[in-house]
VEXZA-868878 format. One record per residue (C-alpha): residue number from 0; residue in three letters; x, y, z. Coordinates in Angstrom, 1 decimal, padded with zeros to 4 digits. Layout:
<site pos="NUM" code="Ala" xx="X" yy="Y" zz="Z"/>
...
END
This chain:
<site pos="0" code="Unk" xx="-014.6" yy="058.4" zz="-143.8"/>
<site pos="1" code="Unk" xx="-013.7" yy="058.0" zz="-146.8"/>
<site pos="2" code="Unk" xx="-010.3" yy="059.0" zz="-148.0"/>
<site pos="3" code="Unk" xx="-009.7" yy="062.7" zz="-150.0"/>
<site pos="4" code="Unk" xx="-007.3" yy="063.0" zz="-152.7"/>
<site pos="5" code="Unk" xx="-006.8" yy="066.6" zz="-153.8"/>
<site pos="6" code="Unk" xx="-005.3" yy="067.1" zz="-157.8"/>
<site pos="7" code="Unk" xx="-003.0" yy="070.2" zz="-157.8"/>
<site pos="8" code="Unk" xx="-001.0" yy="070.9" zz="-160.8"/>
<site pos="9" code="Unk" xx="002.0" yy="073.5" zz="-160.3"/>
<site pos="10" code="Unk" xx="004.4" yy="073.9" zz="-162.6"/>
<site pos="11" code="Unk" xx="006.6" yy="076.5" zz="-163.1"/>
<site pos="12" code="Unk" xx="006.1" yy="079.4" zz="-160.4"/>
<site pos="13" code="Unk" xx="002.6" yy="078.0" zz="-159.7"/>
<site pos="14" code="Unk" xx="004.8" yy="075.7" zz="-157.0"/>
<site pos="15" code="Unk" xx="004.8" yy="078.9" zz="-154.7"/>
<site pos="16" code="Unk" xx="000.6" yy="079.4" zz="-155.0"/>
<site pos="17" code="Unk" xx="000.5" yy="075.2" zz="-154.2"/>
<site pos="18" code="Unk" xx="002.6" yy="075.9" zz="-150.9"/>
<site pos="19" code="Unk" xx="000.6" yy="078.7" zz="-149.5"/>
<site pos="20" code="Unk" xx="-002.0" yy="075.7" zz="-150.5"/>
<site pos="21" code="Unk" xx="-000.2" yy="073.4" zz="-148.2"/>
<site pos="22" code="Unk" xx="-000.1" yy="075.9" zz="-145.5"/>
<site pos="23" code="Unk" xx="-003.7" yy="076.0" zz="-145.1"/>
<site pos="24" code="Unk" xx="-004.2" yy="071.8" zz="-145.2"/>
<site pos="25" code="Unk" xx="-001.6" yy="071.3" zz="-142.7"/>
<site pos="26" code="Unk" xx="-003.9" yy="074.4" zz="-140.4"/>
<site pos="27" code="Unk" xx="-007.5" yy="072.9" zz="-141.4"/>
<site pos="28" code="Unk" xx="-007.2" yy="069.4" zz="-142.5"/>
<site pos="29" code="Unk" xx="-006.9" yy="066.1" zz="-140.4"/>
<site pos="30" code="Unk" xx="-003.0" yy="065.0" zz="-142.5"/>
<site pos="31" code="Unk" xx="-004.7" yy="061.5" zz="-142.0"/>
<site pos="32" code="Unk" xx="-007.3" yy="061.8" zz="-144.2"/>
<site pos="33" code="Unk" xx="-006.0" yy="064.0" zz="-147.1"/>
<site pos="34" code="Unk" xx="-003.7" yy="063.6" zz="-149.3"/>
<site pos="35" code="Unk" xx="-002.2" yy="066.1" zz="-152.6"/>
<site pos="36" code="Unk" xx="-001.7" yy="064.3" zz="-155.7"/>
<site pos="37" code="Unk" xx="000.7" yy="067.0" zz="-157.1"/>
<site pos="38" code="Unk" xx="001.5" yy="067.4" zz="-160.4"/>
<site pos="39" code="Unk" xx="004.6" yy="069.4" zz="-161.0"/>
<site pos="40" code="Unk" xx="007.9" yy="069.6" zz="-162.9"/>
<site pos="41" code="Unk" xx="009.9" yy="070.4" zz="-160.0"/>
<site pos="42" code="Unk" xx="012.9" yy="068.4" zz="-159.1"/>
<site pos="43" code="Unk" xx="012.7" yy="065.8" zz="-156.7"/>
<site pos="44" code="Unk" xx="014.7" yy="067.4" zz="-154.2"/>
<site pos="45" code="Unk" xx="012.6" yy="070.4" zz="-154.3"/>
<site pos="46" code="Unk" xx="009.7" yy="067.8" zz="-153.7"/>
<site pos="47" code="Unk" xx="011.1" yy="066.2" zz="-151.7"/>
<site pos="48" code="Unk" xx="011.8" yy="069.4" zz="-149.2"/>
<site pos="49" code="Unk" xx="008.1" yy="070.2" zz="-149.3"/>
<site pos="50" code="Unk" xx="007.2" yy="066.9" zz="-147.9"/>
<site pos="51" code="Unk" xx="009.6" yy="067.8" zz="-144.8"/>
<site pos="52" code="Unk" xx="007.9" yy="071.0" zz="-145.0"/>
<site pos="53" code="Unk" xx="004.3" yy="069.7" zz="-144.2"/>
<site pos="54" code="Unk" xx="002.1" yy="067.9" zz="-142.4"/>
<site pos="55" code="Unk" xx="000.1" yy="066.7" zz="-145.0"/>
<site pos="56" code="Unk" xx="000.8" yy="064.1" zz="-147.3"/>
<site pos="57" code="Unk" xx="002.2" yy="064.6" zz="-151.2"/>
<site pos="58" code="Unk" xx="002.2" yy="062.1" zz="-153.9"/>
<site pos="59" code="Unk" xx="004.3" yy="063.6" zz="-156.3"/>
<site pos="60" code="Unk" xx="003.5" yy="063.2" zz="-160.0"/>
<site pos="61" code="Unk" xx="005.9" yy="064.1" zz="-162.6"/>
<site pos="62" code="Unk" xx="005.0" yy="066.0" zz="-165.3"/>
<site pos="63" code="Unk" xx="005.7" yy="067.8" zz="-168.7"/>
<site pos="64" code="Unk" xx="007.1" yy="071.7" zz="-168.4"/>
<site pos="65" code="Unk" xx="003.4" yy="072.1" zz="-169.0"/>
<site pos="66" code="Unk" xx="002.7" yy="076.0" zz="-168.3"/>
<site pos="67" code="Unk" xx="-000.7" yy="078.0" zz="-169.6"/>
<site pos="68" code="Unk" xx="-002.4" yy="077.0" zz="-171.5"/>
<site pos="69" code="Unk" xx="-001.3" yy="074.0" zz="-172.0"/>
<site pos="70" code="Unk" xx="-001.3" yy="072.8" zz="-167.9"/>
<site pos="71" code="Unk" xx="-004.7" yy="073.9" zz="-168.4"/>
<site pos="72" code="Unk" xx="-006.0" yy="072.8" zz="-171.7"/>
<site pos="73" code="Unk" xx="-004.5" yy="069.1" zz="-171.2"/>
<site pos="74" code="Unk" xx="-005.0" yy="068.0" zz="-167.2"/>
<site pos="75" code="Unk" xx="-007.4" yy="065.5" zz="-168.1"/>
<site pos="76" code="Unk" xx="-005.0" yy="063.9" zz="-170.2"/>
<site pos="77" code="Unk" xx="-002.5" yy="063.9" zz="-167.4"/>
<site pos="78" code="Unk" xx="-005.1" yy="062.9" zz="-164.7"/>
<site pos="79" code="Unk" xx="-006.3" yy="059.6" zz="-167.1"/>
<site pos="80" code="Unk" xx="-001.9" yy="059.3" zz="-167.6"/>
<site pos="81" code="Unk" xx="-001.9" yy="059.3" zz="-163.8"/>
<site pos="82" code="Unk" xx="-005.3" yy="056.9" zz="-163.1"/>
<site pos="83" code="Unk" xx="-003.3" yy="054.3" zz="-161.2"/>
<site pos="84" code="Unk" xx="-001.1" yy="056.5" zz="-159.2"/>
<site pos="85" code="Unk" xx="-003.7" yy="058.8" zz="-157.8"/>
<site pos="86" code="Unk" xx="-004.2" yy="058.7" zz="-154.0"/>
<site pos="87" code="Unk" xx="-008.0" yy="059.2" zz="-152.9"/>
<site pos="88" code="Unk" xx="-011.3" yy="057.4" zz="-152.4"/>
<site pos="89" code="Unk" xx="-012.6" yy="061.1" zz="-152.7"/>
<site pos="90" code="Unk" xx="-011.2" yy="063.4" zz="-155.5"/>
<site pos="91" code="Unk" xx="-011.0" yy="067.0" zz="-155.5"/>
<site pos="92" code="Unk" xx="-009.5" yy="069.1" zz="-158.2"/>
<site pos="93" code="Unk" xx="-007.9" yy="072.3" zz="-157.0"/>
<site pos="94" code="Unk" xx="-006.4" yy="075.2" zz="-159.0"/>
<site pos="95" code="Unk" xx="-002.6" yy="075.6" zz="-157.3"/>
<site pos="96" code="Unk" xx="-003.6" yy="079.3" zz="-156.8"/>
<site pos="97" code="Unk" xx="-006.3" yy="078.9" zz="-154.6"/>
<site pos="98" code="Unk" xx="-006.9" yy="078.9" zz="-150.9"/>
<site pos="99" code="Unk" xx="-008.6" yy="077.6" zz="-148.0"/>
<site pos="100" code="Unk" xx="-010.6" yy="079.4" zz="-145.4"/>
<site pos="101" code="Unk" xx="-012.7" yy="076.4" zz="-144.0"/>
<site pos="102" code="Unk" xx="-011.8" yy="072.1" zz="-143.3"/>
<site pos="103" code="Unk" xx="-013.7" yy="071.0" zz="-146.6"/>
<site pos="104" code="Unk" xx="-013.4" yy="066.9" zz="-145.7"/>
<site pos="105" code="Unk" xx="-016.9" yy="067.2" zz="-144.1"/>
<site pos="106" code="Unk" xx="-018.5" yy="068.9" zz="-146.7"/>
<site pos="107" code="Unk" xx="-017.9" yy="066.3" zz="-149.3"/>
<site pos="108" code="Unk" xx="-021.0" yy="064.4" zz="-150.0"/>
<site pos="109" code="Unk" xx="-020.7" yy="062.4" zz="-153.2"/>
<site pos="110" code="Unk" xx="-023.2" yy="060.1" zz="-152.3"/>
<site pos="111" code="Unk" xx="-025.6" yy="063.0" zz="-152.8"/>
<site pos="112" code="Unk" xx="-023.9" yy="064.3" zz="-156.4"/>
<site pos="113" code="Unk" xx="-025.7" yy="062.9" zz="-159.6"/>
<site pos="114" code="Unk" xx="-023.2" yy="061.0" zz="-161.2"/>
<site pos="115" code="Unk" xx="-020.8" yy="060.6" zz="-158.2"/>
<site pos="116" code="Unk" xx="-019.5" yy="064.6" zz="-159.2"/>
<site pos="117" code="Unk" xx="-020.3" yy="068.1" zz="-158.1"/>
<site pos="118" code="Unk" xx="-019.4" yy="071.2" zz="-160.0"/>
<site pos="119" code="Unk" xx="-019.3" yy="074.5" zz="-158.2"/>
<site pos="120" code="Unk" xx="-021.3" yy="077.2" zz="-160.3"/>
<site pos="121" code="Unk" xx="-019.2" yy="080.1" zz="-161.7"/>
<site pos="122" code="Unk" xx="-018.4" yy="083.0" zz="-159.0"/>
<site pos="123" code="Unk" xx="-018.3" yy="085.4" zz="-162.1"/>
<site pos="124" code="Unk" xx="-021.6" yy="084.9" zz="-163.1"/>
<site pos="125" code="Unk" xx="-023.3" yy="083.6" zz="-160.3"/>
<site pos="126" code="Unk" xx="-026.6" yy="085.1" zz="-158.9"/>
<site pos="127" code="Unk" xx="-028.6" yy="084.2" zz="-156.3"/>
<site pos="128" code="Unk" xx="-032.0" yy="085.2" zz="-158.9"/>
<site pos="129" code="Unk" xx="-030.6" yy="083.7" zz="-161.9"/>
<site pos="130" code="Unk" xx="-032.5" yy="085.6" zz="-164.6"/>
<site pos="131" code="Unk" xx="-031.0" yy="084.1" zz="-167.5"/>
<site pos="132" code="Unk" xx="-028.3" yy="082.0" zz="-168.3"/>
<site pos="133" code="Unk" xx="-024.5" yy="083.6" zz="-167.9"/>
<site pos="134" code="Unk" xx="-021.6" yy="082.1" zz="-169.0"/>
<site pos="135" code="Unk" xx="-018.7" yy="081.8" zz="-171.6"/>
<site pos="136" code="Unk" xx="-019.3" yy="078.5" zz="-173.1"/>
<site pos="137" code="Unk" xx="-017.8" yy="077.3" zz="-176.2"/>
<site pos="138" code="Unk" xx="-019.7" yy="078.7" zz="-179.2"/>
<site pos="139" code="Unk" xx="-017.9" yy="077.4" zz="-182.2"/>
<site pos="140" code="Unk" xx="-019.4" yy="074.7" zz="-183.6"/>
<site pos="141" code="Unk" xx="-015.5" yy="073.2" zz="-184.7"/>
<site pos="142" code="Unk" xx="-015.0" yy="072.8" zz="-180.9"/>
<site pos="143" code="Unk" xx="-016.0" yy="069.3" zz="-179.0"/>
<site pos="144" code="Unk" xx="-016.4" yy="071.4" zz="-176.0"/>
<site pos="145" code="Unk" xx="-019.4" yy="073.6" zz="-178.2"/>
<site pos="146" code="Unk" xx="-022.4" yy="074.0" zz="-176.0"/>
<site pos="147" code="Unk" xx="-025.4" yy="074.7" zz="-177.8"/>
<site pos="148" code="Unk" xx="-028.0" yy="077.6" zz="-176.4"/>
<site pos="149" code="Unk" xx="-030.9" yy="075.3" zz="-175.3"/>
<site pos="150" code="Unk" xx="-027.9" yy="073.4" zz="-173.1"/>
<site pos="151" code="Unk" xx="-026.7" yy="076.8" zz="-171.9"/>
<site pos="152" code="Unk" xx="-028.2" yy="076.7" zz="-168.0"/>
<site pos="153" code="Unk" xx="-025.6" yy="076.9" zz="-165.8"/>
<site pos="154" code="Unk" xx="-021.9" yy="077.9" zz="-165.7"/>
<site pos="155" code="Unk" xx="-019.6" yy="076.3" zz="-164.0"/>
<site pos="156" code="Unk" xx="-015.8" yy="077.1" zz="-162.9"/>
<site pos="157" code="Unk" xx="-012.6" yy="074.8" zz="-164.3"/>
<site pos="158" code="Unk" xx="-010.7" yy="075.9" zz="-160.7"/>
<site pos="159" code="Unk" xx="-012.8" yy="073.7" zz="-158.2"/>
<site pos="160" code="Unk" xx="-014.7" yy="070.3" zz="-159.0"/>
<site pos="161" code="Unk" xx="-014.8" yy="066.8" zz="-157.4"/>
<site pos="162" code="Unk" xx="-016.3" yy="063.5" zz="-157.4"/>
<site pos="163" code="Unk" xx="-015.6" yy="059.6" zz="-156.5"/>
<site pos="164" code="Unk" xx="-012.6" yy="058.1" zz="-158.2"/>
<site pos="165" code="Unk" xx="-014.3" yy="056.2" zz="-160.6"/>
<site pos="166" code="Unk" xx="-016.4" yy="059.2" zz="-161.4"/>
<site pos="167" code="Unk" xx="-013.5" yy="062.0" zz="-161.5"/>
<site pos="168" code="Unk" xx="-011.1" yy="059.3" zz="-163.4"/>
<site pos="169" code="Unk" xx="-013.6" yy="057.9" zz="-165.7"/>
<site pos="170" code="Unk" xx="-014.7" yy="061.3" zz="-167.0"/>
<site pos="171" code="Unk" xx="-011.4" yy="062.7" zz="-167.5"/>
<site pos="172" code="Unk" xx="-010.9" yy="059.7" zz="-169.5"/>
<site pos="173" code="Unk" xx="-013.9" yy="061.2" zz="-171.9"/>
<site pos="174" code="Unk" xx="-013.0" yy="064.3" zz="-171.5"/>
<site pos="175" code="Unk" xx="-008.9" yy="064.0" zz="-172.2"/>
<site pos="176" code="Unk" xx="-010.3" yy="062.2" zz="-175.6"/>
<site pos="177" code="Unk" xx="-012.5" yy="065.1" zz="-176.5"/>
<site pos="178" code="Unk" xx="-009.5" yy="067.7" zz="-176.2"/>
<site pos="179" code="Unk" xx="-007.5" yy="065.2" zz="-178.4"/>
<site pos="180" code="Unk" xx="-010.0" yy="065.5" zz="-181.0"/>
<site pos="181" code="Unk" xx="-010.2" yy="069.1" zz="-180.9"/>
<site pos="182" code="Unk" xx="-005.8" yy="068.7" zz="-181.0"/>
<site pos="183" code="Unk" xx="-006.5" yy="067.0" zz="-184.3"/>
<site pos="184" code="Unk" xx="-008.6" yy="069.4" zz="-185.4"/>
<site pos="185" code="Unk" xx="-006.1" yy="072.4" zz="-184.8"/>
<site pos="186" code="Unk" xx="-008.9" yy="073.7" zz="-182.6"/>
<site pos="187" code="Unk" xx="-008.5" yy="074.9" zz="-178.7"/>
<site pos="188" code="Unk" xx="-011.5" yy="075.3" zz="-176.7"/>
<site pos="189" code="Unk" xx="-011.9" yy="078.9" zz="-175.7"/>
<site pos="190" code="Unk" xx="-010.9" yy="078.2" zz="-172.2"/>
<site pos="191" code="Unk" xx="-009.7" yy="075.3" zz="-172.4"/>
<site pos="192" code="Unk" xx="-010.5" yy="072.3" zz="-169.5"/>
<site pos="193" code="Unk" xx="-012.9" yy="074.8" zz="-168.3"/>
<site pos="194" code="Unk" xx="-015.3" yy="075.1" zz="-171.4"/>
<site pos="195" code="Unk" xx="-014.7" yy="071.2" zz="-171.8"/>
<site pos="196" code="Unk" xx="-016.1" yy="071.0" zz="-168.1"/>
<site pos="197" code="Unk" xx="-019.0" yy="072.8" zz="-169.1"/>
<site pos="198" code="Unk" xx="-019.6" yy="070.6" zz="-172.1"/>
<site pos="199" code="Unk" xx="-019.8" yy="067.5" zz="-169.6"/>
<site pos="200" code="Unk" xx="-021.9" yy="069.7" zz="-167.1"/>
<site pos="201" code="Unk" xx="-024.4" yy="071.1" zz="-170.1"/>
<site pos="202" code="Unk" xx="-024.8" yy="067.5" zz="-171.5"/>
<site pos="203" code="Unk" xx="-024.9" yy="065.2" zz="-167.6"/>
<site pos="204" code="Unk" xx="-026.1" yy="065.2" zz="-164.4"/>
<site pos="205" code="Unk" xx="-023.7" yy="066.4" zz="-161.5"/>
<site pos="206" code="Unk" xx="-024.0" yy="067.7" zz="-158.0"/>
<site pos="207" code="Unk" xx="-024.4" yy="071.8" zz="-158.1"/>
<site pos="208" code="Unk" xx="-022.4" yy="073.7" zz="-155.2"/>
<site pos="209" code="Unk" xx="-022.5" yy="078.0" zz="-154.9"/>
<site pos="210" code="Unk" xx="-019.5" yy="079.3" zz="-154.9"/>
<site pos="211" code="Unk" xx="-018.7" yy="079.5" zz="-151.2"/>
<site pos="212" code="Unk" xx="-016.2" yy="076.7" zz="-152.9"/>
<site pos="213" code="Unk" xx="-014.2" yy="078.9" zz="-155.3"/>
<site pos="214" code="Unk" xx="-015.2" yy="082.2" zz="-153.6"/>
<site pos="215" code="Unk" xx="-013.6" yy="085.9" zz="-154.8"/>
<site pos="216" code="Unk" xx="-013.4" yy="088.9" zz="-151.9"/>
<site pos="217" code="Unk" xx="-014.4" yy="091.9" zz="-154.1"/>
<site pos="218" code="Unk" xx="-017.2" yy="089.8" zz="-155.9"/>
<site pos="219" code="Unk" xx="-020.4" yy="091.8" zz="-153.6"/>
<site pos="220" code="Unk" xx="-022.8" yy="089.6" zz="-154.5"/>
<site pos="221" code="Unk" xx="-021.1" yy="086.7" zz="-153.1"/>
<site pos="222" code="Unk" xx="-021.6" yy="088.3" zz="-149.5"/>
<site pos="223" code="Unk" xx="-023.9" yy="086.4" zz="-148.3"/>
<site pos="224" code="Unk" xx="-022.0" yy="082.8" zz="-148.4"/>
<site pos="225" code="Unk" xx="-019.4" yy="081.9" zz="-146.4"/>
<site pos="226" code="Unk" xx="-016.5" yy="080.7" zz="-148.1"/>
<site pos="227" code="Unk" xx="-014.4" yy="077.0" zz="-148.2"/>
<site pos="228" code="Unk" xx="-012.3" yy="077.8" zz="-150.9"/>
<site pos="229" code="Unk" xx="-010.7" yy="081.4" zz="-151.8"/>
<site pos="230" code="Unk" xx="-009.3" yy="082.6" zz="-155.3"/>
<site pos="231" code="Unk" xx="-006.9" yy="084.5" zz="-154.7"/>
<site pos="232" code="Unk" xx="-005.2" yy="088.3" zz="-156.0"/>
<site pos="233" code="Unk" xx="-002.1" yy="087.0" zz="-158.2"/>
<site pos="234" code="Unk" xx="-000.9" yy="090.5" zz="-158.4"/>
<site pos="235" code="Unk" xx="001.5" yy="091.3" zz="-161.3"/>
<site pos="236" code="Unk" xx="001.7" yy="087.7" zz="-161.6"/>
<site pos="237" code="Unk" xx="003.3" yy="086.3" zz="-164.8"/>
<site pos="238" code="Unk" xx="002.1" yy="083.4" zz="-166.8"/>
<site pos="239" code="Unk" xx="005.3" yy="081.2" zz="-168.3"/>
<site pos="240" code="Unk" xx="005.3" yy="079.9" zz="-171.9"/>
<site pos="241" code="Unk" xx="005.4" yy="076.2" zz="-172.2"/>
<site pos="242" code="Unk" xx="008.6" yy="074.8" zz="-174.3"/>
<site pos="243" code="Unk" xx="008.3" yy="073.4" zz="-176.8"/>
<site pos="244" code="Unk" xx="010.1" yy="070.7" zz="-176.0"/>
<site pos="245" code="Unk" xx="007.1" yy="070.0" zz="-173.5"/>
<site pos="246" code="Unk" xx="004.3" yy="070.4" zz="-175.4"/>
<site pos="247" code="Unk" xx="006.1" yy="067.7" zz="-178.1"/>
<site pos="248" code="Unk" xx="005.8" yy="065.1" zz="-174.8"/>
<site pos="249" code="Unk" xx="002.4" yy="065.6" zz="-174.7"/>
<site pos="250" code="Unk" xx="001.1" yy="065.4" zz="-178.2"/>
<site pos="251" code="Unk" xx="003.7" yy="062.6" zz="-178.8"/>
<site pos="252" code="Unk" xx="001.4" yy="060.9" zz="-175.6"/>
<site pos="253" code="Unk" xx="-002.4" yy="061.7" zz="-177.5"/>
<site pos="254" code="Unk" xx="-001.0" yy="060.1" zz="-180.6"/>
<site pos="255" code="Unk" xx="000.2" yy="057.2" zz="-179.1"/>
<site pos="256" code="Unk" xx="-003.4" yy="057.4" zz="-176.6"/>
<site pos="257" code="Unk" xx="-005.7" yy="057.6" zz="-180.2"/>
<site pos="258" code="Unk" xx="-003.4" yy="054.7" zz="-181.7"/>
<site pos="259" code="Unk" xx="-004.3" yy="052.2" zz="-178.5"/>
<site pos="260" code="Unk" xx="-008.0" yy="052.9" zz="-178.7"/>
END
């Protein structure tokens, strides 16, 4: 089969959620057919004691001291940064506070995903009736990510999505420029790579998967699926600031990005 290459950014205190990660793949997966493009901050060494520390493979990819938003608002920009040095016939993107209940290699079928990608419908407002459309897409009009109400069908998640290479690589490419533009604009997208997602799943054609891939315990009405992926309870859990210093790096990068094109 094809090869899997999962994206996993942890930085900061999101390295702890990507090892429990790493626990599960080295319990489910085959280590010879997966391998975790992480994208961290951490020192080498500290890298470099995870790989001892598991089975599977890890492709370490330096980042920024990107922490939230900005980790989430920019990782397409760091995925196009990163085109060349990604591992994987087979993308999948992964939040690094997620986990696995279920081997998801066999369940990957991009041949079958319009587009070569497959987004995985919203747990929050997922129903198996859908009545009317549910979501939390961008509604300012000042917003690249803005979704307009006849687009509005259905919404997806910005924790679990996947595709070919060329597919996931090539639409991050698009997608890094829109966020640039919005940069520019001194505009952020209300949820950031999420509502940008849902731009690109409002306006293409992609693969539609329940949620049994990003799947939430005390959600009831997800009962009935069993699930692949799990989101799990981050308790008093603290988000980090991202210094300045860090967030410099990145803009610094989109200029120079808008400059080449």
């Amino acid at each position: 089969m094809s090869s899997v290459g999962l994206l996993v950014i942890a930085t900061g205190r999101y390295l702890d959620f990507a090892e429990d990660l790493l626990g599960d793949l080295d319990r489910l997966v085959d280590p010879s057919e997966v391998v975790v493009n992480l994208f961290t901050d951490a020192p080498a060494e500290t890298v470099a004691s995870l790989g001892r520390r598991h089975a599977v493979g890890i492709r370490a990819l330096p980042v920024p001291e990107l922490r939230w938003p900005e980790a989430s608002l920019y990782r397409y920009e760091l995925f196009s940064r990163a085109a060349g040095r990604i591992a994987g016939d087979v993308l999948v993107y992964l939040d690094a506070d997620l986990r696995l209940r279920r081997d998801l290699t066999g369940l990957l079928r991009p041949d079958d995903w319009p587009g070569g990608l497959a987004a995985v419908r919203h747990p929050g407002f997922y129903r198996r009736r859908q009545v009317r459309p549910r979501g939390t897409w961008e509604t300012r009009r000042a917003s690249r990510a803005y979704v307009p109400p006849w687009r509005r069908r259905r919404y997806v998640c910005g924790g679990v999505w996947m595709g070919t290479r060329d597919a996931v690589l090539s639409t991050s490419e698009r997608l890094a420029a829109r966020v640039r533009e919005d940069t520019a604009a001194g505009v952020t997208a209300r949820w950031h790579d999420e509502s940008h997602w849902n731009w690109w799943v409002a306006h293409n054609r992609v693969g539609l998967l329940d949620p049994d891939w990003c799947w939430v315990p005390d959600y009831a009405w997800l009962d009935h699926l069993d699930p692949i992926v799990v989101a799990v309870d981050k308790g008093d859990f603290q988000r980090e600031p991202t210094r300045r210093e860090a967030l410099r790096d990145v803009v610094r990068a989109e200029g120079a990005a808008e400059g080449d094109e």
